[in-house]
N, C-alpha and C positions, 0 to 999 in steps of 0.2 A: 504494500500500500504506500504511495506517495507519500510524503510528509512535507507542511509548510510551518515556519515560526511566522507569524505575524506580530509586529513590532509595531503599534503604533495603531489602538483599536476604538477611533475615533469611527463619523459614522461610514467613512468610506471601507476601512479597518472591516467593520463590524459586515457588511454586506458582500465584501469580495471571500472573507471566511466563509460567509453563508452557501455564495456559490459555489466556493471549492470544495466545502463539505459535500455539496449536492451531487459533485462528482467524484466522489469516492475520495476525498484525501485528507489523509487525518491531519488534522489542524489543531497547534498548538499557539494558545492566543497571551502572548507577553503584555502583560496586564497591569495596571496601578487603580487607577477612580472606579475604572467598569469591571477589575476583577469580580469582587462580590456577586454581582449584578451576573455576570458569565458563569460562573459559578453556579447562583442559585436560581432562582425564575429562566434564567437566561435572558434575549436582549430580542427585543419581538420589534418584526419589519412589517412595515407596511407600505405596499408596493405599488402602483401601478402598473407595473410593467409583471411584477413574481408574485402577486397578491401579499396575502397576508400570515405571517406565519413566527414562530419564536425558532430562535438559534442557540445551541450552545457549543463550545468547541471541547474536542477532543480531552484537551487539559488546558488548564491556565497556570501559565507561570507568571512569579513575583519579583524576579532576581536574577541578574547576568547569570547567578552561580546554579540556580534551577533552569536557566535555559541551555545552558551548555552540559547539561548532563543528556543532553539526546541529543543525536545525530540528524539530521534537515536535510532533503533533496532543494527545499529552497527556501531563503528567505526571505520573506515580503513586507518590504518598510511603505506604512503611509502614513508617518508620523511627517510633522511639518519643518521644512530644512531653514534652519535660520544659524547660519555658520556664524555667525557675532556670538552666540552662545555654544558650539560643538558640530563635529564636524561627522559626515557617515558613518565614517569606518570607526572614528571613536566610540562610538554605538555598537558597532555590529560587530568587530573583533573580540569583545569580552563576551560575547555568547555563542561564536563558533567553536564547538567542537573540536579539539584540536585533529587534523589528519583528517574531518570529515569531509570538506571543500565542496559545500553548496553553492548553488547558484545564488546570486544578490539579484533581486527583482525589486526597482526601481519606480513607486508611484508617487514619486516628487515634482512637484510645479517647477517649470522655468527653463531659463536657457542655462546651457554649460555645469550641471549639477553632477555630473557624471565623472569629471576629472577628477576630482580627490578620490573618493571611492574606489573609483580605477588603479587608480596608480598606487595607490594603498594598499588595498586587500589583492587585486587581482596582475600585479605586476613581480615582478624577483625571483630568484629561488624556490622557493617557498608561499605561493599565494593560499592566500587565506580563502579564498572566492574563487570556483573555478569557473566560475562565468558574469557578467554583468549585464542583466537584461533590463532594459530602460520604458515606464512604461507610459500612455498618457493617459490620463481616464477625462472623461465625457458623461460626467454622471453630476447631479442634483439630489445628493442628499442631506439630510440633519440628524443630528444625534436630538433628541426632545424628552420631555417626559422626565428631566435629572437622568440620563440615562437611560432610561429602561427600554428605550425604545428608538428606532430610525426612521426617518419618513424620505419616503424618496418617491419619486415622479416617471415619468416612463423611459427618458434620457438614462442610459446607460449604454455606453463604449466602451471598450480599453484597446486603447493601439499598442500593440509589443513589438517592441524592435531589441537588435542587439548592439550593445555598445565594447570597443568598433563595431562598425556595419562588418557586415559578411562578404568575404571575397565570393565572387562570383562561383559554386560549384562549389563549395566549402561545406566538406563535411566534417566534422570535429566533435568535438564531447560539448564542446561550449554551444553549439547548433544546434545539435542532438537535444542540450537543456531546453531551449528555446524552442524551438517547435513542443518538446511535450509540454512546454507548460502552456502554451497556446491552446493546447489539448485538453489538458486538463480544466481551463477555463472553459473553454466552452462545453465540454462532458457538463457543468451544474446549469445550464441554460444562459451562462454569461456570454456578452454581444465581445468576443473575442477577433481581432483583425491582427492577423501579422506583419509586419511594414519594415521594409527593407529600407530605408532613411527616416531614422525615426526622428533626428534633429528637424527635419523639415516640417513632423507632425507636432513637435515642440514648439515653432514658431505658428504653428495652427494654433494652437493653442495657447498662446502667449498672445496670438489678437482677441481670445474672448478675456483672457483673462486680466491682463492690462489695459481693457478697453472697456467692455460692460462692465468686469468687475472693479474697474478703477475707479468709472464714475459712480458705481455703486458705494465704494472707500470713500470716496469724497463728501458724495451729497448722505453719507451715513444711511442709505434704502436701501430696501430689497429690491431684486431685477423689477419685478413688477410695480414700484413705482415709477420706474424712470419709461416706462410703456403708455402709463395713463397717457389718454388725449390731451389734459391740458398738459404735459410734460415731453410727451415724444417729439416734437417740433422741435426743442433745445435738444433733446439728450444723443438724438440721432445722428446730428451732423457734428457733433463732438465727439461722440464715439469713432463716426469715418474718418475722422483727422487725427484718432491716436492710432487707428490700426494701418492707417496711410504711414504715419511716422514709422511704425514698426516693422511694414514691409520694407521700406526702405534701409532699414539698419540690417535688415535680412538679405537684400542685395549686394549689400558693401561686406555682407559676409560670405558669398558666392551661392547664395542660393537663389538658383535659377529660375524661371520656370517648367523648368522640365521637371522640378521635385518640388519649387513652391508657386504654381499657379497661381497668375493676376483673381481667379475667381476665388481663392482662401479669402478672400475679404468679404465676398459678400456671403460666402459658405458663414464664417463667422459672425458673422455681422446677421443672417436673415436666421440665423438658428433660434435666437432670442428674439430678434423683432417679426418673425412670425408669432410667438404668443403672447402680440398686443392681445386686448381686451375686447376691438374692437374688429378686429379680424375673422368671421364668421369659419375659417376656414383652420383657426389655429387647433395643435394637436394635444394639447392639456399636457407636454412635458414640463412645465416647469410648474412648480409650485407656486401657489402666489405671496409663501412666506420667504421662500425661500431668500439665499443671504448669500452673497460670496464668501466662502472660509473663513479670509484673509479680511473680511468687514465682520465678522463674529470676534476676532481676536482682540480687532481693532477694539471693539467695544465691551469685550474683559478686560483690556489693558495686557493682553498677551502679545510677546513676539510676534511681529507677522511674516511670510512668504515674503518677503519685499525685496529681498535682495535679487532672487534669482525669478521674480517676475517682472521686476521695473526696474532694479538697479543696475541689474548685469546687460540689459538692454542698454540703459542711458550710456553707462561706460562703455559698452561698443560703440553707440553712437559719437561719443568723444575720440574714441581713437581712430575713427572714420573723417569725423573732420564733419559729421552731420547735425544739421540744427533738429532737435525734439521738444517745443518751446512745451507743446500739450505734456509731453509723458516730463520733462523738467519740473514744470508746476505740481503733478502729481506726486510725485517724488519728496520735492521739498516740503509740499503742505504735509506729508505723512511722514518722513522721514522724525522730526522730532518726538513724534507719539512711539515709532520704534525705539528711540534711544533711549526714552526715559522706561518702556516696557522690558527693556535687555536688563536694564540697571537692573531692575526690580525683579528678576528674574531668579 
């Protein structure tokens, strides 16, 4: 039977367990706030897309020193990467198994998240990792209820790619990870896609996320208010002018369109503005609570995502020599609520 460690069992944490269970893989779920709660009732979804149903995993651990006493085919971090406070592989080395050399499955926001880890666990002598698979997710969920529970909407993806990309006709143990876990995702009913460039599905996703979810950070709303009719006239054509800025930082970084298509913008950009309010035609994926992560954080006063969804952009765009006057504004207005949330950390 497969085995996964899940690090980081927040609600996205909590729903991709669910799926992996569903296909056969025993899941162990590395636990703190929602152990108890996994543990005992378990942690009940409710789906639009999987219906409705309770989860519990396999076993829950408490402690590097009880994760590293089993051996893992892989495992799956969707804890939030904020390197001003600790870095991947600082995480995931103290609960590898020594000699057992899992694959590292990556469901991290942003651009360039993948070099330290890489060159960390999965490079030397001796790699900690014997694969690094990078993933993106396309999903709307919330942990609610003090935990007891997830709400999630009909939007659910996960692009997997491997990091490096794959030489053409490359068969290896690190390949071989990567298609089964492809496999294994989609065996519990999950919308599993395998992508041979998966930096290019990173910069997909870095237009909804730096852009809906930016002005979402800003004006402190959920998606669905920057929808309403008296609001979509402003919010529209300020979102097309940060994910304009972002393609362009994506160009100066050689992506073409042959891997990033002029139409990712409007891909991104109509995903969400098809579920105006007022659109007769829209598909009920998005919740109308719903929140971008990184504007939940914002408003505990938690770390956010910010580095490596706006900041690692803007710094490209500096060393390009490119003006991003929209995603600079975003940056600076949020940048001080990060610093003083690290501190307090």
């Amino acid at each position: 039977q497969p085995s996964v460690l899940i690090i980081g069992l927040g609600a996205l944490g909590v729903l991709y367990g669910a799926l992996l269970s569903r296909g056969g893989v025993r899941v162990v779920a590395y636990a703190r706030s929602t152990a108890a709660q996994l543990e005992g009732e378990g942690i009940e979804l409710r789906s639009a897309k999987f219906g409705t149903f309770t989860w519990r995993p396999a076993r829950v651990v408490r402690s590097d020193a009880e994760a590293r006493a089993e051996a893992y085919d892989y495992i799956l971090t969707t804890f939030k990467l904020v390197p001003e406070l600790r870095t991947i592989s600082s995480l995931i080395k103290p609960v590898v198994k020594p000699g057992s050399a899992p694959a590292l499955v990556l469901v991290q926001n942003g651009i360039h998240v993948e070099r330290e880890p890489h060159a960390s666990l999965c490079e030397g002598d001796e790699p900690v990792c014997s694969a690094l698979i990078s993933c993106c997710a396309w999903l709307g969920a919330t942990l609610v209820d003090g935990g007891r529970a997830v709400d999630h909407g009909g939007l659910e993806r996960l692009m997997i790619g491997l990091y490096p990309s794959a030489e053409p006709g490359e068969d290896s143990p690190r390949t071989r990870a990567w298609r089964k876990f492809v496999e294994l995702y989609a065996a519990g009913g999950g919308g599993a896609e395998r992508v041979e460039n998966v930096q290019a599905v990173r910069w997909q996703k870095v237009l909804w996320n730096a852009c809906w979810g930016g002005l979402c950070l800003l004006s402190r709303q959920p998606v669905s208010a920057l929808l309403q009719p008296d609001a979509i006239r402003y919010s529209a054509p300020v979102v097309r002018g940060l994910m304009q800025e972002c393609m362009s930082v994506a160009r100066a970084e050689g992506l073409g369109a042959d891997v990033l298509p002029e139409t990712s913008v409007e891909e991104a950009f109509g995903l969400t503005f098809e579920e105006r309010p007022m659109n007769p035609e829209r598909k009920g994926n998005l919740k109308d609570t719903f929140k971008p992560s990184i504007l939940m954080d914002l408003e505990a006063q938690r770390p956010m995502e910010l580095s490596g969804i706006v900041g690692n952009v803007v710094s490209l765009a500096r060393r390009h020599n490119l003006s991003t006057p929209r995603l600079d504004l975003l940056l600076a207005a949020i940048r001080p609520a990060q610093v003083a949330a690290v501190r307090a950390a």
